[in-house]
N, C-alpha and C positions, 0 to 999 in steps of 0.2 A: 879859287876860280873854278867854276864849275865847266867840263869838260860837256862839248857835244855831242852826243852819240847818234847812230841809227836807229831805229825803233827795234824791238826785238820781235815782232808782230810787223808783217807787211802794211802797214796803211795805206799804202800807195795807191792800193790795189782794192783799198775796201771803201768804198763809195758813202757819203753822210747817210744817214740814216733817212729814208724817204719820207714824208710825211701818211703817203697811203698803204706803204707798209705797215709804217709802226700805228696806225691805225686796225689794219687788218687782223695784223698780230693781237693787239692785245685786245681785241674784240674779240677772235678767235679763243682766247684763252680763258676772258668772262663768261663766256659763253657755255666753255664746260665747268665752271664754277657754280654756276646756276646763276648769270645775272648779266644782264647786257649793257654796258658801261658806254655812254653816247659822251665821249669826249668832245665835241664840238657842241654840246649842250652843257657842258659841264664849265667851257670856258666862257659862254653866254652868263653862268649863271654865276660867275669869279665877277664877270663883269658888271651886272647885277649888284652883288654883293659890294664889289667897291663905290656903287656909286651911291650906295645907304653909308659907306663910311667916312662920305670926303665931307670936309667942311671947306665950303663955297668963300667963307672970307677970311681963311687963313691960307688956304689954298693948299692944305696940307689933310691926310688921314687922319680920322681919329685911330690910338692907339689900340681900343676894342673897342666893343659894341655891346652891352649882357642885357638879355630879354629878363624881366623882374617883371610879375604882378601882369604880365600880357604887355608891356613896355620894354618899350628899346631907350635904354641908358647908354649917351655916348660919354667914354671920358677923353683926355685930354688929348692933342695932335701928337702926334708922335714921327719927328724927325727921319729915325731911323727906320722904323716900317712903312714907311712912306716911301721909302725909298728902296725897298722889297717889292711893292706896287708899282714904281717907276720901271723897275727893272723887267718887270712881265707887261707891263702895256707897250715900253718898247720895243719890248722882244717880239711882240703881236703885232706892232706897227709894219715890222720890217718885213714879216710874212703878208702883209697884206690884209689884216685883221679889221678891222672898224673899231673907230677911235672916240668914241663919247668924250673924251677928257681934255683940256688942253695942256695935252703935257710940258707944251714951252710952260707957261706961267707955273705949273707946279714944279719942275724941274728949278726954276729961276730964284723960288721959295725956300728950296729946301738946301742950295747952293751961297744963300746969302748968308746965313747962322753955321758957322761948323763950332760951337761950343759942345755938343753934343756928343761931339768925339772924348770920349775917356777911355778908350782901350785900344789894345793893339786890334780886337778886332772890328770896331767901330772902324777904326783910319784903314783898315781893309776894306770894308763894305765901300765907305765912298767912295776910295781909288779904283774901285771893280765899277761904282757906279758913275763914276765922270768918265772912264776907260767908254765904254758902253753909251752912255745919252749925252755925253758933253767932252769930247779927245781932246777939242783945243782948249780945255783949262784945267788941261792934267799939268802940262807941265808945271804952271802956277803951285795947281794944289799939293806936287811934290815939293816946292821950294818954301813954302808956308810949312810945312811938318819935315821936321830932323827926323829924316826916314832912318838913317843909317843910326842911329840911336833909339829907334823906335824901340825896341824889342826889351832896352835896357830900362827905358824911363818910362815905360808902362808895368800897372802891375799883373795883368794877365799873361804878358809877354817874359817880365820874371819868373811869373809860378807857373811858365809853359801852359797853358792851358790850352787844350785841341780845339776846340771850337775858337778862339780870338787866332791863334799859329794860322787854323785852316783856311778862315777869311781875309786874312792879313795875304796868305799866298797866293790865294787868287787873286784877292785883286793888285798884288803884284804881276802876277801872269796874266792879267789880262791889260793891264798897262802894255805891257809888252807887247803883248799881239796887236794894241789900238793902234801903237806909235812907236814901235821899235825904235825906225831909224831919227827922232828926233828926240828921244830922251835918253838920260844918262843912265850909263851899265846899270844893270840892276841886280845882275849874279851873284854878288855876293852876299844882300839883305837876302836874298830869295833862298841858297842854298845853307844859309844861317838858319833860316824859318823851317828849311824843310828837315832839317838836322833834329832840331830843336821837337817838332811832332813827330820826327821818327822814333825818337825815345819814348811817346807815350803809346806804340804800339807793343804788343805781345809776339809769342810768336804763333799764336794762334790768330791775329790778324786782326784782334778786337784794341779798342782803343781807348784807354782812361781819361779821365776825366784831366787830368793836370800833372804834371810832373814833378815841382815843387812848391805846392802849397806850403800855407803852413804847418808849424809842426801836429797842432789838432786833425787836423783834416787832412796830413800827409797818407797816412794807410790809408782812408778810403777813398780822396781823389785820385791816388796812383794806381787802387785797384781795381773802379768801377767807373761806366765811361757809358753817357744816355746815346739815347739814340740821334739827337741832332751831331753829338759828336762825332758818331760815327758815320753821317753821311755828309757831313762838312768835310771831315778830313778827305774823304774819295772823290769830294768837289775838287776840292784844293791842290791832293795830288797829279790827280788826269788833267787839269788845267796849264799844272806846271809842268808837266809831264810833256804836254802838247807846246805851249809856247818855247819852251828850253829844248825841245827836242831831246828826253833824257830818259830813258828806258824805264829804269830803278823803281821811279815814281808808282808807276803803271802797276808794279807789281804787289806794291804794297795793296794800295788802290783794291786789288783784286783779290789778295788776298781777305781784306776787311770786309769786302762786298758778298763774297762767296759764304765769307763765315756768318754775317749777317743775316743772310738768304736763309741757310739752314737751321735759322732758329726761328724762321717769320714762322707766325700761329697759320694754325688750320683755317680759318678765315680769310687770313692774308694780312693779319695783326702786324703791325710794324710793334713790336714792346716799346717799352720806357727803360730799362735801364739794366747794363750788360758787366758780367763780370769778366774781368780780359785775360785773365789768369786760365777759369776752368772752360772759358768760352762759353759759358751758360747766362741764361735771364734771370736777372735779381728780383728786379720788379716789372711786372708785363704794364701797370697804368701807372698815369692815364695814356690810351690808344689817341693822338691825336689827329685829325683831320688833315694840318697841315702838310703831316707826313707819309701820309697814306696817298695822296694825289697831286702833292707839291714837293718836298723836299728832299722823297728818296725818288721819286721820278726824272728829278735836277740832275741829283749827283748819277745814278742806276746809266738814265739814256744818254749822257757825257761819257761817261765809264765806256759802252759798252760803242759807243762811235770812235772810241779811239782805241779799242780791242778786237773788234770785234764779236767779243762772246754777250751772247742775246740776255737778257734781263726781263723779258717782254714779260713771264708768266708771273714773279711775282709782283712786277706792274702794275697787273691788270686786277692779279689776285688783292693789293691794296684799294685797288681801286673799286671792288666790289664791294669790300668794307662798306666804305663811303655810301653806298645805293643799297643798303639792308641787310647784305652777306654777313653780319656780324653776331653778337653775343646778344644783344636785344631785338634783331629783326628789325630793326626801326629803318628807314632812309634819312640820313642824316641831313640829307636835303629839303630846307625848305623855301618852295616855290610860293607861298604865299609872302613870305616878307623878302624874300630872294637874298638868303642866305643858306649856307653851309655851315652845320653848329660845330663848335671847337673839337669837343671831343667825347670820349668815352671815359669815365676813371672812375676809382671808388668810392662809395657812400661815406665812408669810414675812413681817417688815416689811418687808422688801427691797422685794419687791411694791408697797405702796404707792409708795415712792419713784422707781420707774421708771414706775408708771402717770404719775403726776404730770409726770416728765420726758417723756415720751410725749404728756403731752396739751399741752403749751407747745409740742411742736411739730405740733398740732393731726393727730396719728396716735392711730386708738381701734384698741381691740382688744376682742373680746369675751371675755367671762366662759371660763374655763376649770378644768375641773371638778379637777381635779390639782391646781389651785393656792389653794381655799378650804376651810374647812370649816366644821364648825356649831362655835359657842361654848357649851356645855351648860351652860348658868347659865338663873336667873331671878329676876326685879327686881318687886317688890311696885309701883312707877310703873307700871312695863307693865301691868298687871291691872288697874289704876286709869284708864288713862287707854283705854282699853277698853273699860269699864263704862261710863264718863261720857260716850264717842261712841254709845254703842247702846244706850242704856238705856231709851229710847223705844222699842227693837223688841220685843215681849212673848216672855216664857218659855211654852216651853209649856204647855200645864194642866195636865198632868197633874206636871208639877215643883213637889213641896210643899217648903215649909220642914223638911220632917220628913226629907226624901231630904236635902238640904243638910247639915241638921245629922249625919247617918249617914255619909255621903264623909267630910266633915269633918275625925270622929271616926276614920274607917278611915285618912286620911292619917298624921295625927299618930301612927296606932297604928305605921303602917309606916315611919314615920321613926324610931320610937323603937327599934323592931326593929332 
C-alpha cells in the first residue's frame, strides 16, 4: 500500500498555470528564437487538420492521411488515435473552444468496440479516456478488464515496457481523480506499475525502452529509450504524483525532463532516440511534429504546474521548429490543405545507422540539409495531443463555430474533389 505524502514543492501556493501567461511566455521566448509562434492559430489549424481526418460514416479518425502524386491517401479508422483526438477536443471543450465535431456520437463509436485493446498500454489510454469524456462508465470498464492482473497477462506489461507502464498509470491516475470516491482502491495496481517504470529509469534520468524483452532485444531495449518514452513516462509520473499525492514520483518526472531539456537541438529539435546509460542521442530522426507542439508540450506544462519549475523556453523553442526554425527552413505547416506534415527524418536508413555508430564513438555531426526530408503524412494523435497541451490558451473572438463548421465542410469537399 502506498503511503500519502505532502508534496515536497509547496503547490498549495502555486496557482495552474494561467492561460495568458503561458501564452506570453512562450511567445516571449519564439520571439528571441527568431520566430513568432501564434498558438491560437496553431489550434485552429489541429482543428482543421482533424476535420480532413474524420470519416463522417464511421464516425471515427482515419489512422493517417499521406499526400502521394499531389493526393491525400486516407487509410484505415483507427480506434485508438481517435481517441488521442477525443481527448484534445474535449480538453478544448471544457475551456470554451468551438466545437465542429459531435463528440457525443464519436465518443459512443469508439466506446462500442474495445477489441482494440491488446496492451497494457492500450487498457491505459481508454481508462485515461472514459476517466475524462465518459466517468460514469468507468466503473463498467474497470470490471470488464482483470485490472489487477493486467500487468501479468499482457505482454508489454511483462517486458516492462515505458511507454504501455506510462499510459497504463495515468490513466490509472486519472480514474482516480475522475471518481475517487466511487471506485475501488486502486494503490496497489498503480504502485505496482510505478515500481515496474522505475526500473527502466537510469540515474541519469533518461528512460529505456523496456526492461524485460526478449533475450534478442534485451541489450538494446534496456539501454536505449525514444523520445515518446520519454515524455509518456513524465505524463505518467506527475499525474500519479498529483492524484496519489506522492512526492517520489515528481522527482523522477524531473529528473527525466531536465535531462531531456539538455539534449533538445539548437533548433529546438525534440531527437528520436536516447541512450540512458551515457545520457546522449543515438539517433536525432525522424524529428516529429507531433512531439514538437503535442506531446512534450502534454507531458513539459503537467510537469511544470505541478513543480513549479518553468519549461516555457523549450516549449516554445519546439514550437518554432514546427513554423520553419528548423534544418530545411520549411513551415511545416500547410494552410492550403490544412494540415501540419508528420515530420522531418532521413532520406536514407543508412543514415540512421552511422549516426548511431558515430555517436558510440562519442563524434556528433550536425543536421545536414541533403540528407533529410519532410515525411507528408498526418496522424489524428498529433492534432489531439495539441489541443489537449493548449487548450487553456483562448481562440480568438472573433472564431465562431459557424467558420469551423464551413473550413470543415470546404476540406472534406476538396478531398472528395
Amino acid at each position: 500500500m502506498a503511503q500519502e505524502f505532502s508534496w515536497g514543492v509547496d503547490t498549495s501556493q502555486q496557482p495552474f498555470v494561467e492561460a495568458v501567461s503561458v501564452q506570453k511566455r512562450i511567445a516571449g521566448h519564439a520571439d528571441r528564437c527568431g520566430s513568432q509562434v501564434d498558438i491560437a492559430a496553431l489550434k485552429i489549424l489541429a482543428l482543421r487538420s482533424l476535420a480532413s481526418l474524420f470519416d463522417e460514416e464511421e464516425k471515427l479518425f482515419y489512422r493517417r492521411v499521406i499526400l502521394t502524386d499531389d493526393r491525400i491517401l486516407q487509410e484505415r479508422t483507427s480506434r485508438k488515435r481517435t481517441i488521442v483526438a477525443l481527448l484534445g477536443l474535449q480538453r478544448l471543450a471544457e475551456f470554451g473552444g468551438p466545437q465542429p465535431f459531435d463528440v457525443a456520437s464519436i465518443r459512443d463509436a469508439v466506446l462500442a468496440d474495445s477489441a482494440w485493446v491488446r496492451s497494457i498500454g492500450d487498457l491505459g489510454l481508454l481508462i485515461w479516456f472514459t476517466a475524462e469524456c465518459a466517468p460514469e462508465r468507468l466503473g463498467k470498464l474497470l470490471k470488464d478488464f482483470d485490472l489487477e492482473n493486467s500487468l501479468e497477462s499482457s505482454l508489454d506489461g511483462r517486458q516492462g515496457r515505458t511507454e504501455g507502464l506510462a499510459c497504463f498509470l495515468a490513466g490509472i491516475a486519472h480514474a482516480r481523480l475522475a471518481c475517487r470516491e466511487t471506485l475501488p482502491d486502486l494503490t496497489d495496481i498503480a504502485v505496482d506499475t510505478y515500481r515496474l517504470l522505475q526500473e527502466n529509469q537510469s540515474e541519469g534520468g533518461i528512460f529505456g525502452n523496456a526492461a524485460f524483452p526478449g533475450l534478442l532485444q534485451q541489450t538494446f531495449c534496456n539501454r536505449f529509450g525514444t523520445f515518446s518514452d520519454q515524455m509518456c513516462a513524465i505524463y505518467g509520473l506527475t499525474t500519479f504524483g498529483r492524484a496519489f499525492q506522492i512526492e517520489e514520483p515528481l522527482e523522477s518526472a524531473l529528473s527525466c525532463a531536465n535531462s531531456v531539456r539538455a539534449l533538445q537541438g539548437e533548433m529546438g529539435q525534440w531527437w528520436f532516440l536516447y541512450d540512458k546509460y551515457t545520457c546522449r542521442v543515438v539517433n536525432r530522426y525522424p524529428v516529429c511534429s507531433r512531439h514538437q507542439d503535442g506531446t512534450a508540450p502534454v507531458a513539459l506544462l503537467a510537469l511544470g504546474e505541478a513543480t513549479g519549475q518553468s519549461f516555457h523556453e523549450p516549449i516554445s523553442k519546439g514550437l518554432s521548429w514546427i513554423v520553419g526554425t528548423n534544418e530545411l527552413g520549411i513551415d511545416l505547416r500547410n494552410l492550403d490543405r490544412g494540415l501540419i506534415w508528420d515530420s522531418i527524418g532521413p532520406k536514407r536508413h543508412i543514415t540512421n545507422i552511422w549516426e548511431a555508430a558515430l555517436s558510440f564513438m562519442n563524434i556528433s555531426r550536425r543536421p545536414q540539409q541533403d540528407r533529410v526530408k519532410i515525411r507528408y503524412e498526418a496522424r489524428p494523435d498529433h492534432f489531439g495531443w495539441l489541443l489537449y497541451a493548449f487548450s487553456s490558451i483562448g481562440l480568438p473572438k472573433e472564431v465562431e463555430l459557424r467558420q469551423h463548421t464551413r473550413e470543415r465542410a470546404d476540406v472534406l469537399n476538396g478531398i472528395a474533389d
